[in-house]
BALOBA-1460 file (C-alpha; in Angstrom, 3 decimals):
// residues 320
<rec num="1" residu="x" x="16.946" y="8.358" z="11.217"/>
<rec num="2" residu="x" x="16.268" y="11.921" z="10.404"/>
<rec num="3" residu="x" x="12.542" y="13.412" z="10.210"/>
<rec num="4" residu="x" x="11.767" y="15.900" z="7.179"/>
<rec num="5" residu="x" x="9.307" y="17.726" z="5.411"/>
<rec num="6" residu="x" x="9.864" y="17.144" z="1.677"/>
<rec num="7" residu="x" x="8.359" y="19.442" z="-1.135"/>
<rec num="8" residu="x" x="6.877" y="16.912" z="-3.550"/>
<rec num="9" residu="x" x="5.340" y="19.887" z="-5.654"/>
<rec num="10" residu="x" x="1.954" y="20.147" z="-4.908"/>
<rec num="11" residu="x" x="1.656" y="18.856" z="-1.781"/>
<rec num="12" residu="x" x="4.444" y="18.407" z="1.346"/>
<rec num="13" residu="x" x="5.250" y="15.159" z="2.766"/>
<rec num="14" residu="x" x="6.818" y="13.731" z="5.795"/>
<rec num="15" residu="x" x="9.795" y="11.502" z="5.204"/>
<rec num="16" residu="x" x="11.926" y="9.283" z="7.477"/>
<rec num="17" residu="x" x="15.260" y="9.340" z="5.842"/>
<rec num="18" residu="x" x="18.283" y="7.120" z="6.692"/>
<rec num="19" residu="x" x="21.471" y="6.377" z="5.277"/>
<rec num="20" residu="x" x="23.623" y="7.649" z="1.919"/>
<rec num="21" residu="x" x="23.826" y="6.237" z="-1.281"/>
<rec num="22" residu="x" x="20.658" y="5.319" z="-4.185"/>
<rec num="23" residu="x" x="17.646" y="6.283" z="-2.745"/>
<rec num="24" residu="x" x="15.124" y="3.361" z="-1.665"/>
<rec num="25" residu="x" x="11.722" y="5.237" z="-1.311"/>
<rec num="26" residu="x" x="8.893" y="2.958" z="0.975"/>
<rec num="27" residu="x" x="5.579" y="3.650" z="0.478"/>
<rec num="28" residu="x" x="2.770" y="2.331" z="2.928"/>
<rec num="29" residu="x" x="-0.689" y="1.253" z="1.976"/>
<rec num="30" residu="x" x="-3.827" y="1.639" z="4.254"/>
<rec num="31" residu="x" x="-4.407" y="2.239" z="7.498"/>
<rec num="32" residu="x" x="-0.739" y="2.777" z="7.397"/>
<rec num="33" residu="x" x="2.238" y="5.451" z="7.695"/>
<rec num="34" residu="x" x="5.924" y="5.851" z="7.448"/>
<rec num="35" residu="x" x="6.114" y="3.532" z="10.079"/>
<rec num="36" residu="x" x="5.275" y="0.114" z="8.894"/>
<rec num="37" residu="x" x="8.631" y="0.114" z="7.159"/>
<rec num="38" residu="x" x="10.080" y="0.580" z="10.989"/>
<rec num="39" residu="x" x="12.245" y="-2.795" z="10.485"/>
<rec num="40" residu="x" x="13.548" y="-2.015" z="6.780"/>
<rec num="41" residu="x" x="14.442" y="1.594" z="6.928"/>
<rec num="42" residu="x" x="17.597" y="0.621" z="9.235"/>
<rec num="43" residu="x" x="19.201" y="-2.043" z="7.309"/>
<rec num="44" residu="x" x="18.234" y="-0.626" z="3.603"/>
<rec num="45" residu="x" x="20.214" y="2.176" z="5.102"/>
<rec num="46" residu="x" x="22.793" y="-0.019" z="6.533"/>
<rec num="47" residu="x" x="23.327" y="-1.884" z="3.181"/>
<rec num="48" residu="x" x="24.867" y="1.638" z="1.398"/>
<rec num="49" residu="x" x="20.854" y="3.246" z="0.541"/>
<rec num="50" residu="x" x="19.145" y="5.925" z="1.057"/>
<rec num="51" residu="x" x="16.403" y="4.763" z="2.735"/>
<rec num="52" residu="x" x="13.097" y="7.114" z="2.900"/>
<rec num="53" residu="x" x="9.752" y="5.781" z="4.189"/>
<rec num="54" residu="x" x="7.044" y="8.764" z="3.401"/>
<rec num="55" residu="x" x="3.594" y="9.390" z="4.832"/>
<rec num="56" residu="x" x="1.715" y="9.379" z="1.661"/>
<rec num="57" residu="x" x="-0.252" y="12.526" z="1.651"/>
<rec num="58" residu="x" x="-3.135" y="12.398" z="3.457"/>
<rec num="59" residu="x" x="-1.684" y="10.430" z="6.596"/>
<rec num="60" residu="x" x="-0.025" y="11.658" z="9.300"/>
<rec num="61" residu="x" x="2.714" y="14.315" z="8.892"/>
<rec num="62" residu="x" x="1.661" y="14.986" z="5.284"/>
<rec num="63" residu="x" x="-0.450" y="17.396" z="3.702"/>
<rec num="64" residu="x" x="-3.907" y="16.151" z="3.631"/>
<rec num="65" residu="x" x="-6.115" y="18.308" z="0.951"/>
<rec num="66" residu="x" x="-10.097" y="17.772" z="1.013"/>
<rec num="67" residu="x" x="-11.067" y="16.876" z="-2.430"/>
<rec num="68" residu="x" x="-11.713" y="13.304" z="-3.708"/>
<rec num="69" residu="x" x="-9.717" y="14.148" z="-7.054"/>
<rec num="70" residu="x" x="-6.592" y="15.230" z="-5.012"/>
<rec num="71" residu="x" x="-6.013" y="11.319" z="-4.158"/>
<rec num="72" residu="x" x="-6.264" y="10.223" z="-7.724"/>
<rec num="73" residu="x" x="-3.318" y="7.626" z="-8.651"/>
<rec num="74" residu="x" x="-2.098" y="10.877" z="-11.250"/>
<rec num="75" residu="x" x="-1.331" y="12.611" z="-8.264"/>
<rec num="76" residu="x" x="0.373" y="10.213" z="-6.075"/>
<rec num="77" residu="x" x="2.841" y="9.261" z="-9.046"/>
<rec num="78" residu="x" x="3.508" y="12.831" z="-9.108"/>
<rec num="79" residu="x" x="4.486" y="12.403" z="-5.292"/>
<rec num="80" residu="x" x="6.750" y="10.043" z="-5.577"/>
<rec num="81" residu="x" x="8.402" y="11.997" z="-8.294"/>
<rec num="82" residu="x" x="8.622" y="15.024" z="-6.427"/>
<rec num="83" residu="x" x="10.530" y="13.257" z="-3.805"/>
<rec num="84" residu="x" x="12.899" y="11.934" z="-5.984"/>
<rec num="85" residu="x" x="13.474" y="15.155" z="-7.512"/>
<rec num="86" residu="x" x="14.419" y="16.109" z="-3.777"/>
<rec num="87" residu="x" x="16.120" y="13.834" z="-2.528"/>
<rec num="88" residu="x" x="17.655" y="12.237" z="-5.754"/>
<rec num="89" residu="x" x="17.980" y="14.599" z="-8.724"/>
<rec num="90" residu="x" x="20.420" y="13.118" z="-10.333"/>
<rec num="91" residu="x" x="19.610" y="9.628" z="-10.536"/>
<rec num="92" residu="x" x="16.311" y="7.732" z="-10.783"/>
<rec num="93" residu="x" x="15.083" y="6.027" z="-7.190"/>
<rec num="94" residu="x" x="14.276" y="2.277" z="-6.474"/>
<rec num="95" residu="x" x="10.500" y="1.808" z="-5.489"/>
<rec num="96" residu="x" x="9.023" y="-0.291" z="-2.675"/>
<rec num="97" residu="x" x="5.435" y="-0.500" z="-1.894"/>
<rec num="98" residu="x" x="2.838" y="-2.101" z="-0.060"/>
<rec num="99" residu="x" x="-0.854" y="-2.501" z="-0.180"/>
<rec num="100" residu="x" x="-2.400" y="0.627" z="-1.946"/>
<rec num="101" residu="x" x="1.597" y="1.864" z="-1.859"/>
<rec num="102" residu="x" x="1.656" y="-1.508" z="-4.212"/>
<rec num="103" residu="x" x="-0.265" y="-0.125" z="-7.247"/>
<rec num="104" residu="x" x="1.563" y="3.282" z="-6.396"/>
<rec num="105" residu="x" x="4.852" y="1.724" z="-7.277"/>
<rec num="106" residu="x" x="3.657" y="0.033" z="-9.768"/>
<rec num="107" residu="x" x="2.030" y="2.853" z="-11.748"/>
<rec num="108" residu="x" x="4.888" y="5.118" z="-11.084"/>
<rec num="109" residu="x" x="7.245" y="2.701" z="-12.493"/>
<rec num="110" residu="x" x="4.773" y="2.472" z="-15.482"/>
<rec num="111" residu="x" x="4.462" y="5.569" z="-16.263"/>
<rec num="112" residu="x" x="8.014" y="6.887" z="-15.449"/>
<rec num="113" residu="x" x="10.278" y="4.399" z="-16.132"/>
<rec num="114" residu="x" x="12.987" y="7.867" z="-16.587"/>
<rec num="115" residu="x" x="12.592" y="8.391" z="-12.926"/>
<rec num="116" residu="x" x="12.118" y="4.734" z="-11.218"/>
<rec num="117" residu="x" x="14.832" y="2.604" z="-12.136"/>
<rec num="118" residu="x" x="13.167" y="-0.588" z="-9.984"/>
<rec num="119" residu="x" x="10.023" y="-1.440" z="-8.442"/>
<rec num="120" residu="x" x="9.341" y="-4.090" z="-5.242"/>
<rec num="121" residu="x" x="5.990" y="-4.607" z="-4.143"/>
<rec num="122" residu="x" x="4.465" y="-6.226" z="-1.463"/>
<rec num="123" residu="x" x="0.677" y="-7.917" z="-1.034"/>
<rec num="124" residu="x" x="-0.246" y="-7.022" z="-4.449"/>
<rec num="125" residu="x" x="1.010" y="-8.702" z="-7.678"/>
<rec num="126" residu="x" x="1.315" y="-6.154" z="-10.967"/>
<rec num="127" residu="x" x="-1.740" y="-7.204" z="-13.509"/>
<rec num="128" residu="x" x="-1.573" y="-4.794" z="-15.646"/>
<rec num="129" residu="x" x="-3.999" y="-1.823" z="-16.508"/>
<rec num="130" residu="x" x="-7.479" y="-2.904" z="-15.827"/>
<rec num="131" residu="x" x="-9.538" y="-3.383" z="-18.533"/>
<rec num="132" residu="x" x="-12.475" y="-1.944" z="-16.806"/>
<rec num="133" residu="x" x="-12.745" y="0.317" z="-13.725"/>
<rec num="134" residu="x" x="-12.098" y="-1.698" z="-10.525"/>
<rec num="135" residu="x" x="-15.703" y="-0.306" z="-8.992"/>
<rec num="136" residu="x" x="-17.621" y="-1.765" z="-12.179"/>
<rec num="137" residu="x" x="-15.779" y="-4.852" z="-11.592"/>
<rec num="138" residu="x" x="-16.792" y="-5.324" z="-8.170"/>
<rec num="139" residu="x" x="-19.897" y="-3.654" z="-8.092"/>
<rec num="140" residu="x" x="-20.935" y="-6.145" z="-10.420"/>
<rec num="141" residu="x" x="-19.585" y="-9.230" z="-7.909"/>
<rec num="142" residu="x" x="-20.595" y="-8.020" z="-4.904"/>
<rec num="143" residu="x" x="-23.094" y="-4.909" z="-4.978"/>
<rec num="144" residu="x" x="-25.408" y="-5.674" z="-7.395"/>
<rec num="145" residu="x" x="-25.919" y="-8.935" z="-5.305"/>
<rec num="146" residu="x" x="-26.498" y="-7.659" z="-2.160"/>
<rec num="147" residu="x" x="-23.309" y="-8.212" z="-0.963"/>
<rec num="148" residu="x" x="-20.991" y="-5.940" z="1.295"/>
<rec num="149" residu="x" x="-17.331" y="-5.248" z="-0.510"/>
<rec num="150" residu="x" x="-14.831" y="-3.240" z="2.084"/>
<rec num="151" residu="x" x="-14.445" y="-0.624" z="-1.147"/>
<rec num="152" residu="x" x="-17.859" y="-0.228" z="-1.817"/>
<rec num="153" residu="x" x="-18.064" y="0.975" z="1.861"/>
<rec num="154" residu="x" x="-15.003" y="2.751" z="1.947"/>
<rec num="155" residu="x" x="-16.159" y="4.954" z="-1.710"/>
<rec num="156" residu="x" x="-19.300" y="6.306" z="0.241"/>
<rec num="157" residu="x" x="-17.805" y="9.897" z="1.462"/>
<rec num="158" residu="x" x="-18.106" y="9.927" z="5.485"/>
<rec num="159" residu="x" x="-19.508" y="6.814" z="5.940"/>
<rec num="160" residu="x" x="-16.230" y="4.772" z="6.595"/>
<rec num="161" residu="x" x="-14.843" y="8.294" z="8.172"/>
<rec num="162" residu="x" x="-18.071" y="7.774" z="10.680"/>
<rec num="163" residu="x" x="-17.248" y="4.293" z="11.674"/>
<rec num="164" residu="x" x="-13.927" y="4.959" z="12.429"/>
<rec num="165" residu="x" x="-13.655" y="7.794" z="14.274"/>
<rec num="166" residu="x" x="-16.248" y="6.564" z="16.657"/>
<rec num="167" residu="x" x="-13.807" y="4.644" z="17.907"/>
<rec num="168" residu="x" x="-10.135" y="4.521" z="16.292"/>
<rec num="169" residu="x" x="-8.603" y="2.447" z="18.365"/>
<rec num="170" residu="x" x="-10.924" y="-0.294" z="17.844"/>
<rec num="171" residu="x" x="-11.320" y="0.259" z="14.127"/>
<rec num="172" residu="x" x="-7.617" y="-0.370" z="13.816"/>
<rec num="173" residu="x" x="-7.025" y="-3.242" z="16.263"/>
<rec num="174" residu="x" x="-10.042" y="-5.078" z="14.332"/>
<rec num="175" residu="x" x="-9.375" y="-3.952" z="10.552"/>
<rec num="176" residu="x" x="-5.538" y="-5.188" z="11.102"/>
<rec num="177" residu="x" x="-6.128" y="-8.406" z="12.993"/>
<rec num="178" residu="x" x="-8.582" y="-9.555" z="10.150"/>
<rec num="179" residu="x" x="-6.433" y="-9.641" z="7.349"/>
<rec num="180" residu="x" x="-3.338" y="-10.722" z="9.190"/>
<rec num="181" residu="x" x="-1.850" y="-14.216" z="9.764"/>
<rec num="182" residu="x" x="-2.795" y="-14.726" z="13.133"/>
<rec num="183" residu="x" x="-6.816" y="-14.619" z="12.661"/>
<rec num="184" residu="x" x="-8.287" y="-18.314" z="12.549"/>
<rec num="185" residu="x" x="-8.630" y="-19.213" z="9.316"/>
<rec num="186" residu="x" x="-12.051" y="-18.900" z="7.651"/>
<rec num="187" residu="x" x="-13.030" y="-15.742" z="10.121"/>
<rec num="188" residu="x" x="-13.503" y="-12.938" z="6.948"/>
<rec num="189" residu="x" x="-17.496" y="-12.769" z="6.656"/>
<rec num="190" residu="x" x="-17.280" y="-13.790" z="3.261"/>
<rec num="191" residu="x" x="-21.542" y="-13.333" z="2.846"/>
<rec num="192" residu="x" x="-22.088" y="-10.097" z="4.906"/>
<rec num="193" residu="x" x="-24.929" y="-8.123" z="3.479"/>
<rec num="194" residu="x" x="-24.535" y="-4.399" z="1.413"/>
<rec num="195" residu="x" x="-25.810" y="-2.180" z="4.324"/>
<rec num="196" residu="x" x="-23.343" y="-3.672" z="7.113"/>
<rec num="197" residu="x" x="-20.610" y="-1.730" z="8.621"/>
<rec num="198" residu="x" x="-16.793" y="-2.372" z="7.945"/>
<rec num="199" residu="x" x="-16.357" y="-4.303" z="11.650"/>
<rec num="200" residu="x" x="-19.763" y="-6.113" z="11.677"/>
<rec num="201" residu="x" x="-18.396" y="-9.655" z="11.687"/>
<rec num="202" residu="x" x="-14.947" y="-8.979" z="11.552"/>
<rec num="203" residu="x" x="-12.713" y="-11.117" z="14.536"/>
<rec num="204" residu="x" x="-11.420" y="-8.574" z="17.289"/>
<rec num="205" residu="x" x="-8.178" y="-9.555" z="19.328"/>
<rec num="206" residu="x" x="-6.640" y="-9.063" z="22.894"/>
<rec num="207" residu="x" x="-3.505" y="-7.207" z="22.549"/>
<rec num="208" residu="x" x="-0.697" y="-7.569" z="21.660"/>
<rec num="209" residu="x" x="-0.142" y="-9.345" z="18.501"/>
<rec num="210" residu="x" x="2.980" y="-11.247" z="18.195"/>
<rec num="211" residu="x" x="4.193" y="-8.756" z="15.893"/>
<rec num="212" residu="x" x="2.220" y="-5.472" z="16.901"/>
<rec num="213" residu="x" x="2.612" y="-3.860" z="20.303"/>
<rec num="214" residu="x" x="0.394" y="-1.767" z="21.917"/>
<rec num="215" residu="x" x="2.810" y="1.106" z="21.181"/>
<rec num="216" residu="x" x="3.077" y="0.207" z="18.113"/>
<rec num="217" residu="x" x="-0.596" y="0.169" z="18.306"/>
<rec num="218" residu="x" x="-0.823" y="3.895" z="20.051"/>
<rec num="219" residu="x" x="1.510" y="4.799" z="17.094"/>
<rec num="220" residu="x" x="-1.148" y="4.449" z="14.342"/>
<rec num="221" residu="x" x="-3.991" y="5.942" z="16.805"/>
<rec num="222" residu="x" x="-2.174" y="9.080" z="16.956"/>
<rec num="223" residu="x" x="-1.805" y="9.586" z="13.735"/>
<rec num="224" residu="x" x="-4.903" y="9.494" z="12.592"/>
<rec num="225" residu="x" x="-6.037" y="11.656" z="15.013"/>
<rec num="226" residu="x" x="-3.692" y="14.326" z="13.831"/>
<rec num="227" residu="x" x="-4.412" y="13.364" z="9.981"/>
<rec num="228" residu="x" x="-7.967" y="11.857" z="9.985"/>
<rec num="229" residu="x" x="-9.539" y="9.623" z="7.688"/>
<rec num="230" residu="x" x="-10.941" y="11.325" z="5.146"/>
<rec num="231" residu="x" x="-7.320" y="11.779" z="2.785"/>
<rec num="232" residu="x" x="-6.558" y="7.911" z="2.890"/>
<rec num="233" residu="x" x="-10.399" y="7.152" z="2.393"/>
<rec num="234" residu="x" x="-10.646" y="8.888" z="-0.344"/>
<rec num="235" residu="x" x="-7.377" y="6.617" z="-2.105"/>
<rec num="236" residu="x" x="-11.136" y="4.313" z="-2.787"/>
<rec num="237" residu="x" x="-12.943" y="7.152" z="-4.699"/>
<rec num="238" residu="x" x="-10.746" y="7.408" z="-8.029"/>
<rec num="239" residu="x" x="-11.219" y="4.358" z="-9.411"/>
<rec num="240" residu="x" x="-12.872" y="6.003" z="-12.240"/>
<rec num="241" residu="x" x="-10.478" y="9.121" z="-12.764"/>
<rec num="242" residu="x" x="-7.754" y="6.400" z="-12.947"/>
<rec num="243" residu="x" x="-8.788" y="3.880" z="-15.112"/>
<rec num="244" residu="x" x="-9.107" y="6.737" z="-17.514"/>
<rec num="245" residu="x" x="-5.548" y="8.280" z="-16.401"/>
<rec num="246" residu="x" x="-3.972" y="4.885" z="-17.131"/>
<rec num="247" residu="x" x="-5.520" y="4.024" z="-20.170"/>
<rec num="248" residu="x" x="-3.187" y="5.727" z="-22.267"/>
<rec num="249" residu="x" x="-0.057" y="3.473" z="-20.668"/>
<rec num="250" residu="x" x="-2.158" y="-0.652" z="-21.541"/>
<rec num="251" residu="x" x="0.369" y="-1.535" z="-23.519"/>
<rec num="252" residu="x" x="3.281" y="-0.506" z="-21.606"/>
<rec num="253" residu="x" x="4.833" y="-3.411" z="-19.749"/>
<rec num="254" residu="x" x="6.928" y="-2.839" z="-16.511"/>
<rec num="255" residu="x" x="10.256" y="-3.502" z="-17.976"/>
<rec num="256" residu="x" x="12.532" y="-2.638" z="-14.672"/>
<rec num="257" residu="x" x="14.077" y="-4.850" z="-12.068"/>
<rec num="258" residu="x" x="11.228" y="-5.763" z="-9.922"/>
<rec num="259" residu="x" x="10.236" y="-8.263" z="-6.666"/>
<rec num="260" residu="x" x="6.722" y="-9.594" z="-5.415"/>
<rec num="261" residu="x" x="6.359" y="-10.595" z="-1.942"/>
<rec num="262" residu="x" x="2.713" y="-11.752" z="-0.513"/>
<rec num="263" residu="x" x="2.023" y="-14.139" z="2.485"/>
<rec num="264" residu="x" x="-0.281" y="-17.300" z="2.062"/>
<rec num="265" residu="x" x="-2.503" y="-16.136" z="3.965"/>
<rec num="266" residu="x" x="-3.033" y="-12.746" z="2.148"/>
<rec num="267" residu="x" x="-6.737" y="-12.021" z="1.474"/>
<rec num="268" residu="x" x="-5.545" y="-9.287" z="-1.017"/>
<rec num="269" residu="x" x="-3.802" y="-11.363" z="-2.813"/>
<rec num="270" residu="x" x="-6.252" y="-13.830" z="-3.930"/>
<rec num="271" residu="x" x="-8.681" y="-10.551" z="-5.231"/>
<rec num="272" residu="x" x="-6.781" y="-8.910" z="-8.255"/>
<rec num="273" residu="x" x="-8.312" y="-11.778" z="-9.839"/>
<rec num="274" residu="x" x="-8.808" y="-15.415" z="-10.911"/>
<rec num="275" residu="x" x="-5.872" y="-18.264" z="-12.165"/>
<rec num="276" residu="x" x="-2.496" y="-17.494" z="-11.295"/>
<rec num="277" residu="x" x="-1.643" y="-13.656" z="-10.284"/>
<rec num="278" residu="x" x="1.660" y="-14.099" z="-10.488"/>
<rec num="279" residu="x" x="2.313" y="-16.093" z="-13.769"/>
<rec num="280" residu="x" x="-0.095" y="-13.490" z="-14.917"/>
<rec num="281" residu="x" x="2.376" y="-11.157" z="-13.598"/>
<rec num="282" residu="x" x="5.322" y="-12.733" z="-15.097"/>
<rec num="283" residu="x" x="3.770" y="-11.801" z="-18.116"/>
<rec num="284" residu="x" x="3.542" y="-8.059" z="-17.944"/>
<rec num="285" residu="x" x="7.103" y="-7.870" z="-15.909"/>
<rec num="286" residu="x" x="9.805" y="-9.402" z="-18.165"/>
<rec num="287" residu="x" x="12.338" y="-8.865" z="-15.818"/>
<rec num="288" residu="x" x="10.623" y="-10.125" z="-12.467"/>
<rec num="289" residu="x" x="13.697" y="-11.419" z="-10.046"/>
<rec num="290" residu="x" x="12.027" y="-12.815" z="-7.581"/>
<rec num="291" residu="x" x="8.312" y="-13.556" z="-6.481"/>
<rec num="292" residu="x" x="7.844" y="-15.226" z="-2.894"/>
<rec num="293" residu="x" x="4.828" y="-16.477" z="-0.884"/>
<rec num="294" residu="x" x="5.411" y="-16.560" z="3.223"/>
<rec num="295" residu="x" x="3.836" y="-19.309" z="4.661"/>
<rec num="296" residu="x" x="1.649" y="-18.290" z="7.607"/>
<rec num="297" residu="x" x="1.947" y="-14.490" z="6.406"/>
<rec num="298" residu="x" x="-1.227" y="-12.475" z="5.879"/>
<rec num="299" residu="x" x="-1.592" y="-8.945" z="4.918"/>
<rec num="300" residu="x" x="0.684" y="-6.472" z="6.702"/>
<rec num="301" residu="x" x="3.939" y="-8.602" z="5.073"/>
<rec num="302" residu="x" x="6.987" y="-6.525" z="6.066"/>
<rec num="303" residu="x" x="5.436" y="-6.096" z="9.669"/>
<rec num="304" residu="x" x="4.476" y="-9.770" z="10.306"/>
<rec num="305" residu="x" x="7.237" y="-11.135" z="8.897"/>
<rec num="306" residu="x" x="10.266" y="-8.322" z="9.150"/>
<rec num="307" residu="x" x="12.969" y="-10.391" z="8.829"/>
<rec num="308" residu="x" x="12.297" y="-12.333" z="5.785"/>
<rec num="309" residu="x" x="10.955" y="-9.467" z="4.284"/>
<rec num="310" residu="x" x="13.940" y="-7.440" z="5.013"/>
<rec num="311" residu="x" x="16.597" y="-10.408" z="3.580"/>
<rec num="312" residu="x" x="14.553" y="-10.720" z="0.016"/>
<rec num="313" residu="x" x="14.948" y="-6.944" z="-0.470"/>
<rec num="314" residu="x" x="18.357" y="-6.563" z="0.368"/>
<rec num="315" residu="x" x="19.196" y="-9.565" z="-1.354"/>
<rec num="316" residu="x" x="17.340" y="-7.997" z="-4.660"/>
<rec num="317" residu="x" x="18.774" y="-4.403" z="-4.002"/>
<rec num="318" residu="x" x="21.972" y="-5.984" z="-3.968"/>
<rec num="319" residu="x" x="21.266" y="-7.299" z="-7.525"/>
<rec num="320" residu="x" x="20.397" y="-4.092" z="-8.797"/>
């Protein structure tokens, strides 16, 4: 696995690259990097791709610009791009995403089906462009009635920054245990007040976790000292800028290859909206080849559950 700095255009990125062939570009959600795709990257690689894991700007070995507007989903699409362009110039890429690197993938493959000839996406299911902003939406559920909503928190600038860098390690080890598999069920303080902090109520853990070390742990600590917070914070702030970006692409359905993989126990999962997210999803992604649900599995899918994750997609790359 080979380390490089990639010129995506506007902004460079740090890569993980592996392998030779189509080019199979990872991108991780939040608190994340490059290296929660640690167990895929190898055997992608192994299976005749070009496997590349990025820090999406902001995080770690990326460029991290100040502004708000710099993190807007326009911008990230125009990431990806850019490393496709470098790394693949003459053929459109495969996407795979997780968490916030979901709806990256997602919109990319939207809104440049020329340059993304599949999209994968783990944790959360496609739903289509939003008819309304996502912060009306939930101000509406939970603000407006006193409750506390993790993006609510995270859109105030240097609040969440604050609460984390008091203490990263602990931010981390809490954030991540809470919406994995291995917290009891029922421990998310579902009727925690607007005012609280992100960890007020949230389970803590001993270390390790069956599937994170405490270097693994260490891993994520140091890079967010050397990146801090305020980049992948500020991923929560454009809700606005892109429900009006997007707007133009609402009747564009996703018409590539694509896979959905979520665990059971996926909090995320359960708040893109009410009925069915994935028959709703079916609906918008004609040619969906797969969607799977991991019994036991919460949010961090392709680290909890590596190996299963790592058979679907090489199973549906193999499709391609």
């Amino acid at each position: 696995m080979q380390e490089r700095v990639i010129d995506a255009g506007e902004v460079r990125l740090r890569a993980m690259v592996e392998g030779s062939g189509p080019l199979v570009l990872m991108v991780h959600g939040f608190p994340e990097s490059w290296y929660s795709w640690r167990h895929q990257i190898g055997p992608v690689a192994a299976a005749g791709f070009t496997a590349c894991a990025i820090d999406v700007r902001g995080y770690g070995g990326s460029d991290a610009p100040q502004p708000v507007e710099a993190y807007a989903m326009e911008r990230l699409i125009g990431d990806l791009v850019g490393v496709a362009d470098a790394l693949s110039p003459g053929a459109p890429a495969i996407l795979v995403g997780h968490d916030w690197g979901a709806p990256i993938v997602w919109n990319s493959a939207l809104v440049r089906p020329d340059r993304f000839r599949a999209v994968a996406a783990l944790s959360i299911p496609w739903q289509g462009v939003p008819p309304r902003p996502f912060d009306e939406l939930y101000d509406l559920a939970f603000t407006q009635k006193g409750r506390f909503f993790y993006q609510a928190y995270f859109a105030a600038e240097g609040v969440a920054e604050a609460e984390a860098e008091a203490d990263p390690r602990r931010f981390l080890r809490q954030f991540i245990y809470a919406l994995s598999g291995d917290v009891p069920e029922g421990s998310w303080p579902a009727d925690k007040p607007v005012g609280a902090t992100m960890l007020e109520g949230l389970a803590d853990c001993a270390m390790p976790l069956p599937w994170l070390s405490e270097a693994d742990l260490d891993f994520y600590v140091g890079e967010f000292a050397r990146s801090g917070w305020r980049g992948p914070l500020n991923r929560y702030r454009n809700h606005r800028r892109d429900f009006d970006y997007l707007g133009a692409f609402r009747e564009r359905n996703i018409e590539q290859p694509a896979l959905f993989i979520g665990g059971m126990r996926d909090l995320a999962f359960s708040m893109v909206g009410r009925g069915d997210p994935i028959a709703a999803m079916r609906a918008q992604v004609p040619d969906l080849r797969g969607a799977h649900r991991l019994d036991g599995c919460g949010h961090w899918t392709q680290q909890e559950r590596p190996a299963e994750v790592t058979a679907l997609l090489l199973d549906w790359l193999a499709g391609l």
